[in-house]
C-alpha positions in Angstrom: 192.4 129.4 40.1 192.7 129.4 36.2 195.0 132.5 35.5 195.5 135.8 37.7 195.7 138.8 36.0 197.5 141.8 38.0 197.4 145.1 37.3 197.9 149.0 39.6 194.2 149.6 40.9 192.1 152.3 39.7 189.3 154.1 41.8 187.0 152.6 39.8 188.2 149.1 41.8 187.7 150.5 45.0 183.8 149.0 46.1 185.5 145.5 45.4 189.3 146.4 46.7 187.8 147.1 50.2 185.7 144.4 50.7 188.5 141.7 49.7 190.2 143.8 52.4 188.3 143.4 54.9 186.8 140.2 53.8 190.7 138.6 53.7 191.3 140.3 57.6 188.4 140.8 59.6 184.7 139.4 60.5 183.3 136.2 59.8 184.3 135.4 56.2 188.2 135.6 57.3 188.2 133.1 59.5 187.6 130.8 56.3 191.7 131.7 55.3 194.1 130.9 57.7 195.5 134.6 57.5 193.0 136.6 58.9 193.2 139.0 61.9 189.7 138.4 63.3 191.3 136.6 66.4 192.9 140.0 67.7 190.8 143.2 66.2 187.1 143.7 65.4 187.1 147.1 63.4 187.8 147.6 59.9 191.0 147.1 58.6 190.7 150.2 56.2 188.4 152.5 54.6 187.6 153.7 50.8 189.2 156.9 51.8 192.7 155.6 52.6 192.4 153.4 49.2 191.8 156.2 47.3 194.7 158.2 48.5 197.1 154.9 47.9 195.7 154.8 44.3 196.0 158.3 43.3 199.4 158.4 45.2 202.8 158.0 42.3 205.2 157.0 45.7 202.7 154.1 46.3 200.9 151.2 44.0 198.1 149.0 44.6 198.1 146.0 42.5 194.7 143.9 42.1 194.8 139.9 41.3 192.2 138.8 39.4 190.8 135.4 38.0 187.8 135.4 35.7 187.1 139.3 36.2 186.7 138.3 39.9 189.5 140.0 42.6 190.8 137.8 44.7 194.3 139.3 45.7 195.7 142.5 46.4 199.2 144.0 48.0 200.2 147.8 48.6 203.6 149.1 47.5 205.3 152.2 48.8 208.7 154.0 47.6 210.2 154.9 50.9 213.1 156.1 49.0 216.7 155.3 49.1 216.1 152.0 47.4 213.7 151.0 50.5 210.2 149.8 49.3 207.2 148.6 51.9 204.9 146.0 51.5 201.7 145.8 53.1 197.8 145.1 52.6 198.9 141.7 51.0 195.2 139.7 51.4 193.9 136.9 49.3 190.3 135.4 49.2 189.9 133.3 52.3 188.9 130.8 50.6 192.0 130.9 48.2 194.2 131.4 50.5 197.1 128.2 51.0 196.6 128.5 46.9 199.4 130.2 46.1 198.2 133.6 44.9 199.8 135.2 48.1 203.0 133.7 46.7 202.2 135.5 43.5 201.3 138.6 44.3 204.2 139.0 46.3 207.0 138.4 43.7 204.0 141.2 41.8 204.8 143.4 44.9 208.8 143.0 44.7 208.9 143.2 40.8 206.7 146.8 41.4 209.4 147.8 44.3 212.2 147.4 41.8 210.3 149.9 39.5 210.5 152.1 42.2 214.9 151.7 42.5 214.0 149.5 45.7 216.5 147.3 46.5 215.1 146.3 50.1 211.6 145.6 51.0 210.7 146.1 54.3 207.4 145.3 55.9 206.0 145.0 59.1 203.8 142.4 60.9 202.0 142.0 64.1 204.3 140.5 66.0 201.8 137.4 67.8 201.2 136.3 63.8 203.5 133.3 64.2 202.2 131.7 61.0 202.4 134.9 58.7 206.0 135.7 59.7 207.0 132.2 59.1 205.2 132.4 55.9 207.3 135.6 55.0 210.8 134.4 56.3 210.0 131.1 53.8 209.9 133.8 51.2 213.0 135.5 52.1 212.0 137.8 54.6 214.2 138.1 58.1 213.3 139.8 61.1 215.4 142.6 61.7 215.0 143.2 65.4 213.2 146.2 65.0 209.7 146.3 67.3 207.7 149.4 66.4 204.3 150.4 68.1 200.4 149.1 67.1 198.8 152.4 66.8 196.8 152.9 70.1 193.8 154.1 69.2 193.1 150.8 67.3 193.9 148.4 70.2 191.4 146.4 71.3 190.2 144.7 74.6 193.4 145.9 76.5 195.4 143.6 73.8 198.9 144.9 73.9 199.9 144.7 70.4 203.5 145.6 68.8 205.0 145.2 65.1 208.1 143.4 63.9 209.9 144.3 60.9 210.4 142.0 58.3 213.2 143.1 55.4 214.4 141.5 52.6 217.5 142.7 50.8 217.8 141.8 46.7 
């Protein structure tokens, strides 16, 4: 990675937004990062759709990562209000991933929350994801306790799935 560029995403990013997406989580090509949900669900991770409403949304931001006019990072941020901010659909490249730009775009993510009046970030995380939560509690993230529900109608193979909350307080 030379230099990434980050910037809010624009419908015009949306073709290449979605399939970092679901290039970073599901399928074949995730299973190149370390990351990836492949393991525990098949379908998509999002749609164009969804995107769109993030991007034209003012509560919520979706900043884009870039090197060389290429995305290879993204991460959603949403003003819950009450200085609470979540972070979610942080993926990277596969390929990149273990690189640092998840590092990046995350202090991107928290700067963005604090334009929002966030002063706690809150995010949640499927709660078998060992590695990722240990990634985030490296970055300052703690579990709070809180377990809350993986939506049923995307569970998979009789997988029971739950979230933990991750929150971090600046």
């Amino acid at each position: 990675m030379t230099s990434l560029s980050i910037r809010p995403a624009t419908a015009a990013d949306l073709p290449e937004l979605h399939a970092l997406i679901e290039r970073s989580y599901r399928g074949e090509a995730s299973r190149k990062g370390w990351a990836n949900e492949a393991h525990l669900l098949t379908r998509p991770r999002t749609d164009p759709a969804t995107l769109a409403a993030i991007i034209a949304d003012p509560e919520q931001v979706m900043l884009v990562g870039k090197d060389g006019g290429v995305m290879r990072a993204c991460v959603q941020v949403t003003n819950k209000g009450g200085g609470l901010a979540y972070i979610g659909l942080l993926a990277v490249e596969p390929e990149q991933q273990a690189a640092g730009i998840g590092r990046i775009m995350l202090a991107a993510a928290e700067n963005a929350a604090t334009g929002f009046g966030a002063t706690r970030f809150e995010m949640t995380v499927v709660s078998v994801r060992d590695t990722l939560i240990a990634y985030y509690e490296r970055r300052g993230y703690e579990l709070t306790g809180e377990i809350r529900p993986f939506p049923h109608d995307l569970i998979e193979k009789g997988k029971l799935l739950e979230f933990v909350v991750l929150a971090k307080t600046v």
